[in-house]
DRENDO-1510 file (C-alpha; in Angstrom, 1 decimal, always signed):
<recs>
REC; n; res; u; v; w
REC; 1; UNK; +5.8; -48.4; -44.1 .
REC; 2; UNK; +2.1; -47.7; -44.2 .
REC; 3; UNK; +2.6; -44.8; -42.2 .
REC; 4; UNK; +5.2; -43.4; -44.8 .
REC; 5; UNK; +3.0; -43.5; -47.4 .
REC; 6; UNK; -0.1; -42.3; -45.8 .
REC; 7; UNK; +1.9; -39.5; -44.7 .
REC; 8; UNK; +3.4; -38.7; -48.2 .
REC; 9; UNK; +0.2; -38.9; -49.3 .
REC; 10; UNK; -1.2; -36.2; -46.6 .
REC; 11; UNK; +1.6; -34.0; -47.6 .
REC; 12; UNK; +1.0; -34.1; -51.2 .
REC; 13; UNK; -2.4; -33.5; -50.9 .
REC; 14; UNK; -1.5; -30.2; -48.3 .
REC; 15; UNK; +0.8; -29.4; -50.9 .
REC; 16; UNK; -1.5; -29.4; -53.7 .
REC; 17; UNK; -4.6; -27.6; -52.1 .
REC; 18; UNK; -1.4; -24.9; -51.2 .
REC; 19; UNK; -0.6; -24.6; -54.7 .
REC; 20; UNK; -4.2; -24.6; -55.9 .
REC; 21; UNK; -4.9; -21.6; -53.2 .
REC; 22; UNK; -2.4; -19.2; -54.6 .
REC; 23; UNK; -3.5; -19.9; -58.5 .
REC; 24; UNK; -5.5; -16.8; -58.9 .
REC; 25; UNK; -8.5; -18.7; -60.4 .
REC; 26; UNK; -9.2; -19.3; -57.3 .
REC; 27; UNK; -9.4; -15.5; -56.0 .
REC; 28; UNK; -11.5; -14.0; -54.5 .
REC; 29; UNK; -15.1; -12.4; -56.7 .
REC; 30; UNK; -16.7; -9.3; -55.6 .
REC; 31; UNK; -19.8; -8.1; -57.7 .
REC; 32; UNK; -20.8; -4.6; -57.1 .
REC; 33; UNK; -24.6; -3.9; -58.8 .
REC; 34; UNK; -26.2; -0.3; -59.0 .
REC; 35; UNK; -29.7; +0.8; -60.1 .
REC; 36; UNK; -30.6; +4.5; -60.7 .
REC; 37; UNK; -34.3; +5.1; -61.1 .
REC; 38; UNK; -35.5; +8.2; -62.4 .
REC; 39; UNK; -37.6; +10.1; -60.3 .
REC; 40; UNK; -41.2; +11.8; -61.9 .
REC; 41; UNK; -40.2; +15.5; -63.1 .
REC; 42; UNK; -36.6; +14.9; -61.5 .
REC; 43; UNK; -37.9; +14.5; -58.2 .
REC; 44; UNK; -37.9; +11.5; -56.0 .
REC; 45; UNK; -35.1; +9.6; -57.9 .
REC; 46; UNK; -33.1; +6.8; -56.5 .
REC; 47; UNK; -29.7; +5.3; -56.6 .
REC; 48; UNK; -30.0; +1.7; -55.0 .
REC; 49; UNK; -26.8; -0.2; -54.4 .
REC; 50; UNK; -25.8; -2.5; -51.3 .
REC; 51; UNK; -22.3; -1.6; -50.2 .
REC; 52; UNK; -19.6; -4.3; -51.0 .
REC; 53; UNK; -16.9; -4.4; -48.5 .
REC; 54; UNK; -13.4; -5.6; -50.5 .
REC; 55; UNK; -10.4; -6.7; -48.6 .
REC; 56; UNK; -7.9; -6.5; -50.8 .
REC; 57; UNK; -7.0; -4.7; -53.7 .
REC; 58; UNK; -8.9; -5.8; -56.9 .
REC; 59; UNK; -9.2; -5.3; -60.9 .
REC; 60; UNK; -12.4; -4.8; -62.8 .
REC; 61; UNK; -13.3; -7.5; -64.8 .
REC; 62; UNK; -16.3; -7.1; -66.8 .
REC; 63; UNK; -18.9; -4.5; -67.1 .
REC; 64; UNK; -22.5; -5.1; -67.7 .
REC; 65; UNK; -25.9; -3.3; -67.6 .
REC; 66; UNK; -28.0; -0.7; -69.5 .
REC; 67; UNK; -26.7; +2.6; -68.6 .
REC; 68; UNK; -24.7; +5.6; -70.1 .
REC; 69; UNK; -21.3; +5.1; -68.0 .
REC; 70; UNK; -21.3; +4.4; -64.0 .
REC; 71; UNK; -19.3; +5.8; -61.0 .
REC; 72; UNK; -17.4; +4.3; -58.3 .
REC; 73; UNK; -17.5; +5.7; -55.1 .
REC; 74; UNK; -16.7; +5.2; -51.4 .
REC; 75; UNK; -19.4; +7.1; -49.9 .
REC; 76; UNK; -17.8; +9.9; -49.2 .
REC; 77; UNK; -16.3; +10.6; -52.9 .
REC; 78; UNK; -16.3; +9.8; -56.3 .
REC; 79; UNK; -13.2; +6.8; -56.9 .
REC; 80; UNK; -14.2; +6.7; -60.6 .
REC; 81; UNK; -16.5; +7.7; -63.5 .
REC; 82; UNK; -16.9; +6.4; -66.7 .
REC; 83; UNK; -19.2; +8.0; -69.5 .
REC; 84; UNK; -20.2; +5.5; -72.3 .
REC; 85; UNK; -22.4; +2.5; -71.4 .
REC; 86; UNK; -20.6; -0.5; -69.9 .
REC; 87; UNK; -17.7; +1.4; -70.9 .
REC; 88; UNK; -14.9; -1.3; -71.6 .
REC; 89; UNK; -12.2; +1.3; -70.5 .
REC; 90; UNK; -12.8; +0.2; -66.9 .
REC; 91; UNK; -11.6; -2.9; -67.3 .
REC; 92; UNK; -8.3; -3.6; -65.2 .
REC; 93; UNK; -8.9; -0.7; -63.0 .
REC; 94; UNK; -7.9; -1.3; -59.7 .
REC; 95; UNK; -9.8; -0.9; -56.4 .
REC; 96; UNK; -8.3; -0.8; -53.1 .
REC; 97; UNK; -9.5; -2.7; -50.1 .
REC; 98; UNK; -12.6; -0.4; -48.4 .
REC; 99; UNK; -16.3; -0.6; -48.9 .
REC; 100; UNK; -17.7; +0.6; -52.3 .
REC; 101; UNK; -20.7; +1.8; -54.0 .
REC; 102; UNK; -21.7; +1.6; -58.4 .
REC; 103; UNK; -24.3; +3.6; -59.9 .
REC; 104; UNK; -25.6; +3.7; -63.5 .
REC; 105; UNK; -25.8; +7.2; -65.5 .
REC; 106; UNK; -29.4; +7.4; -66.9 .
REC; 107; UNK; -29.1; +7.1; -71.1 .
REC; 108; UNK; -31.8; +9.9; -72.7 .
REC; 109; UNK; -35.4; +9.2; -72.1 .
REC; 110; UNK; -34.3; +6.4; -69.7 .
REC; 111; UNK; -36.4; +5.4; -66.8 .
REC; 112; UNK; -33.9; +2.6; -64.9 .
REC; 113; UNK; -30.2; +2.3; -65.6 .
REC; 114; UNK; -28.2; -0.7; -64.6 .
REC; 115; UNK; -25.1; -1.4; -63.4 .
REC; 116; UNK; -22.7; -4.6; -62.3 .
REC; 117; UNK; -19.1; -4.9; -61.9 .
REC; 118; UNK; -17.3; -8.2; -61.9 .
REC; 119; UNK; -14.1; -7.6; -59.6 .
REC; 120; UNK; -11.5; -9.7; -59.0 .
</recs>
């Protein structure tokens, strides 16, 4: 009898963290984070961003930064670009699994520009 119940219990619990697993609070996060920095007479600028590998297709969730609209891209193209700051028209895009990039457009008399993209 003690078996039985330890059992059930066992399955309940298995049956529960199943449940939980699926509920898509529990999905995956991916932040991507870009950084233009404006180089001295247009010269030496930089785009800094580490490449975020994604495994499965995903949704933009929120926007944040200091910047005058971002792009998306794989490295080898442009996915996306937006062109007002933290534009809120991105939200519920949707990525495809692959590796991706997000850089900031620089806003007039700008130095830095920001970027991050919530993803999930």
């Amino acid at each position: 009898m003690k078996f039985v119940k330890i059992s059930l219990f066992v399955f309940s619990l298995l049956a529960v963290i199943l449940f939980l697993s699926q509920n898509e609070s529990f999905a995956q996060t991916y932040t991507l984070v870009g950084k233009q920095i404006k180089g001295a007479d247009g010269q030496n600028a930089q785009l800094i961003c580490t490449a975020v590998k994604i495994t499965k297709q995903v949704k933009i969730t929120s926007v944040t930064g200091s910047n005058a609209g971002f792009w998306i891209t794989n490295g080898n193209y442009t996915i996306k670009q937006y062109w007002s700051p933290n534009d809120r028209t991105a939200i519920g895009f949707v990525i495809n699994s692959g590796t991706y990039f997000v850089y900031p457009n620089l806003q007039n008399n700008q130095s830095t520009a920001t970027v991050t993209l919530t993803l999930k």
